[in-house]
C-alpha positions in Angstrom: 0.0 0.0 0.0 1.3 3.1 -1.0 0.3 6.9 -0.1 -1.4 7.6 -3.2 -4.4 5.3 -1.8 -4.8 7.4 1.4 -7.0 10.4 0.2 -6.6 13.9 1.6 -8.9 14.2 3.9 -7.5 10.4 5.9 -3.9 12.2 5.6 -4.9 15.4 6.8 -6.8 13.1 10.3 -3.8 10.9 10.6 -1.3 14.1 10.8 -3.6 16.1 13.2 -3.9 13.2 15.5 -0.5 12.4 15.9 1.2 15.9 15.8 -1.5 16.7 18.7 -0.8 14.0 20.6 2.9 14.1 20.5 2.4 17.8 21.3 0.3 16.7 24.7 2.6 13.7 25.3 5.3 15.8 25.7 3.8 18.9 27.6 3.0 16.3 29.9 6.2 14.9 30.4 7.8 18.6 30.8 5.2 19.5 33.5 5.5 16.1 35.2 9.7 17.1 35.0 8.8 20.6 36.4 6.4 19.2 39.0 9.1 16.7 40.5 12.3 18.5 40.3 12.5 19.6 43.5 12.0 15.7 44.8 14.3 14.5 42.0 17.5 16.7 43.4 16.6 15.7 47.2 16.2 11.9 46.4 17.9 11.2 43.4 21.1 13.3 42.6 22.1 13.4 46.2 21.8 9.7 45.9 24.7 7.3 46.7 25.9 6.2 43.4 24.2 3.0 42.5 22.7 1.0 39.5 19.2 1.9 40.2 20.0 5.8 40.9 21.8 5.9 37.0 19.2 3.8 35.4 16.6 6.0 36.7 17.9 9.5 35.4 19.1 8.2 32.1 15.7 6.7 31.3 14.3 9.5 32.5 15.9 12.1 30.7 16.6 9.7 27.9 12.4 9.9 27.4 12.4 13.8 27.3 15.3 13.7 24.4 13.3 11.0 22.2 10.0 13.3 22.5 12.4 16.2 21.5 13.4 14.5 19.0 10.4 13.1 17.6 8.5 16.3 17.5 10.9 18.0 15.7 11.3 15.2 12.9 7.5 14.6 12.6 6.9 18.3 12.2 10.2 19.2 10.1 11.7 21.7 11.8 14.4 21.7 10.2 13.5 22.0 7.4 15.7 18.5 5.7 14.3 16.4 3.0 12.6 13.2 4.4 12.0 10.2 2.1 10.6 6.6 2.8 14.1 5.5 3.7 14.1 8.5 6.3 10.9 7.4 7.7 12.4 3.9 7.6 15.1 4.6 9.6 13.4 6.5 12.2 10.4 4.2 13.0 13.3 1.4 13.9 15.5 4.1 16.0 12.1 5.0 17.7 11.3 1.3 18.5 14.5 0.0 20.0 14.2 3.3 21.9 11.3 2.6 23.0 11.7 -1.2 24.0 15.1 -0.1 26.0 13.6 2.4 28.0 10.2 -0.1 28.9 12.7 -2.7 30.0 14.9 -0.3 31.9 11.9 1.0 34.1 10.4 -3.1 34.4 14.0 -3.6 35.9 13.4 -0.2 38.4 9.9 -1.7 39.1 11.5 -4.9 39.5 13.9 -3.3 42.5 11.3 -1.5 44.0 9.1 -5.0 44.7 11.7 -6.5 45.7 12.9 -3.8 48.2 9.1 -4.1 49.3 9.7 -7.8 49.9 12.7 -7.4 52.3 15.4 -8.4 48.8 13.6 -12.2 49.7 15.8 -14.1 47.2 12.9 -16.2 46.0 10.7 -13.5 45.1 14.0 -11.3 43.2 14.1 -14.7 41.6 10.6 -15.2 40.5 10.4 -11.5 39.5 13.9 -11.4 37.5 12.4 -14.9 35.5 9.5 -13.1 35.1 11.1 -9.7 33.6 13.6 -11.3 31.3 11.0 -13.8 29.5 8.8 -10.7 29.1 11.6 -8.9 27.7 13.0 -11.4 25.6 9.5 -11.6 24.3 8.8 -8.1 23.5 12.4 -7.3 22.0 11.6 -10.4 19.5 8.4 -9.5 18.5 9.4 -6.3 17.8 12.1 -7.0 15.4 9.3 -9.5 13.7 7.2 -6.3 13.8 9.5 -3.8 12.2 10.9 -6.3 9.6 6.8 -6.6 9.0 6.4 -2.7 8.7 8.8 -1.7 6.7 7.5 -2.1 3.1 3.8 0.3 4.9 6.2 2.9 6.1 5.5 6.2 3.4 6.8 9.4 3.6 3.6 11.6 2.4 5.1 14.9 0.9 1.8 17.0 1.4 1.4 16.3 4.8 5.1 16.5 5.2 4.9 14.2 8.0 5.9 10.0 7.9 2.9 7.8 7.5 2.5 4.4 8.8 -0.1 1.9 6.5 0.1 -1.8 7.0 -1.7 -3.2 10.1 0.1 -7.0 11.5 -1.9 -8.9 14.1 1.9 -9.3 15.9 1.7 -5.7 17.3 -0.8 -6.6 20.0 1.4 -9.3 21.3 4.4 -6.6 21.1 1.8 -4.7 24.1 0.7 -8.0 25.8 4.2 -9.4 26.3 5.2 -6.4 29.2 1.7 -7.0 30.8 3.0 -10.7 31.8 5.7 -9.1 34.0 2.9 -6.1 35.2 0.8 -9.0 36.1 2.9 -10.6 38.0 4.1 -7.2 39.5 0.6 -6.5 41.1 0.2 -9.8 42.8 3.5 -9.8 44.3 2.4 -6.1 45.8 -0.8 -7.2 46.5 0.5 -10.9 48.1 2.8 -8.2 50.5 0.3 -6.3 51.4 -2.1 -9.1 52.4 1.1 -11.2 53.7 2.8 -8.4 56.0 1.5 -7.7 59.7 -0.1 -4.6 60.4 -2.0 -3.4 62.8 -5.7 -3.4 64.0 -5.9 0.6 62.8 -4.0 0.2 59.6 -6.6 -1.2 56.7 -5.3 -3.2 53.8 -6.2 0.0 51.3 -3.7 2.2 53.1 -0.8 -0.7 53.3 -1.9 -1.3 49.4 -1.2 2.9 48.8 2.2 2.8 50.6 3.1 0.3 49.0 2.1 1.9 45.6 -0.3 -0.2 44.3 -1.7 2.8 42.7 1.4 3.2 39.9 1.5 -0.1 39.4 -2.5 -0.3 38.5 -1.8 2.8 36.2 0.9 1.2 34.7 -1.2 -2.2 33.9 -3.6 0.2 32.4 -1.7 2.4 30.2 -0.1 -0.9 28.8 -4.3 -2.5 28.3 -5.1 1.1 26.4 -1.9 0.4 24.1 -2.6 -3.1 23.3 -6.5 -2.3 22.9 -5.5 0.7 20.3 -3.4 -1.8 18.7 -6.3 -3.9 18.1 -9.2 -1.3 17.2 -7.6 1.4 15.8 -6.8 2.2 12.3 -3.1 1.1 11.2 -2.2 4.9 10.2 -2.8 5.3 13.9 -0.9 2.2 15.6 2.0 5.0 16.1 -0.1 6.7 18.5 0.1 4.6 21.5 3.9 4.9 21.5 3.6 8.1 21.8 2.3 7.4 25.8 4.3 4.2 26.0 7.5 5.7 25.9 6.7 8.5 28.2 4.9 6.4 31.1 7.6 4.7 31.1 9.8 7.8 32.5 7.2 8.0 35.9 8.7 5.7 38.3 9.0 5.9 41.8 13.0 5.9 42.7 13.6 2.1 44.5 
């Protein structure tokens, strides 16, 4: 398919939708960087040097660049000359990026459970299974994806923006294959919460909220709206939920 078949009117949709949404992914991400800034110097750079504390500012910052970046290739601000091979190019840079920095914040969600759990060698066992057969997953059925792609990937000169028309039933599975580990996630917080002593006067919702059941919920549900998108939506529009993928991935709570 080619983007002589797309009329006009489709293109003009497809580049409204995703130059908008880029635009509020990425206000978002600058006013959640504003909002935390404070917190981030306190608890993070004043850190003691450690795996988690690097992993956690270079995904973090690593996010706000790719955002950068992508909004200033998909609106051409520089003004360059873009061609299908361009496009090409960019949708697999944008992909591993993408895949890198969701398996960099699984392993930061993976060190905060387990910190939950006391660093029980059992559960960091279950958990670290649990992440790299997720991750193994996605990574493979994203190469099968983009390989897949690649002859659907158009550069459409009037809307001056990259266009994206072949639809492959393997993209859901690229969403579903993180949820296995975000399943697992929750019932390892919830099993804590349920497991752990407390008090007469502390009630299993507040132990659940410490323990930040809340994020990881969110997170389970940002990853069901991708994979649902992926299944319902138009294939000029697949590109959209990356667009919140790779920035929810930046929101983690320091382990």
């Amino acid at each position: 398919m080619s983007t002589e078949i797309l009329t006009t009117s489709s293109i003009s949709s497809i580049v409204n939708a995703t130059r908008y949404m880029n635009g509020i992914g990425l206000v978002m991400l600058i006013y959640d960087h504003l909002l935390t800034f404070d917190d981030e110097v306190r608890f993070v750079w004043r850190a003691k040097p450690s795996f988690a504390r690097r992993a956690f500012l270079i995904n973090r910052y690593l996010v706000l660049v790719i955002l950068l970046v992508w909004a200033s290739f998909m609106n051409n601000f520089s003004n360059n000359t873009i061609t299908d091979r361009t496009c090409r190019g960019f949708f697999v840079f944008s992909t591993l990026v993408g895949v890198i920095s969701i398996g960099i914040a699984n392993i930061l969600v993976l060190l905060r459970v387990v910190t939950l759990w006391d660093r029980d060698r059992r559960i960091a066992l279950l958990l670290s299974f649990g992440f790299f057969v997720s991750f193994c997953a996605t990574f493979s059925l994203m190469v099968i994806v983009t390989v897949k792609l690649m002859p659907g990937i158009f550069y459409a000169p009037n809307a001056q923006m990259c266009i994206l028309t072949e639809r492959i039933g393997e993209l859901s599975a690229v969403w579903a294959s993180p949820m296995v580990f975000e399943v697992l996630v929750l019932i390892f917080v919830c099993w804590n919460a349920f497991d752990r002593p407390r008090s007469v006067l502390t009630p299993l919702t507040r132990s659940l909220a410490r323990d930040g059941i809340g994020f990881f919920a969110a997170l389970t549900a940002f990853r069901t709206l991708n994979l649902v998108l992926s299944i319902v939506i138009h294939a000029e529009l697949v590109v959209l939920g990356v667009l919140y993928a790779i920035p929810n991935s930046s929101h983690l709570t320091y382990p």
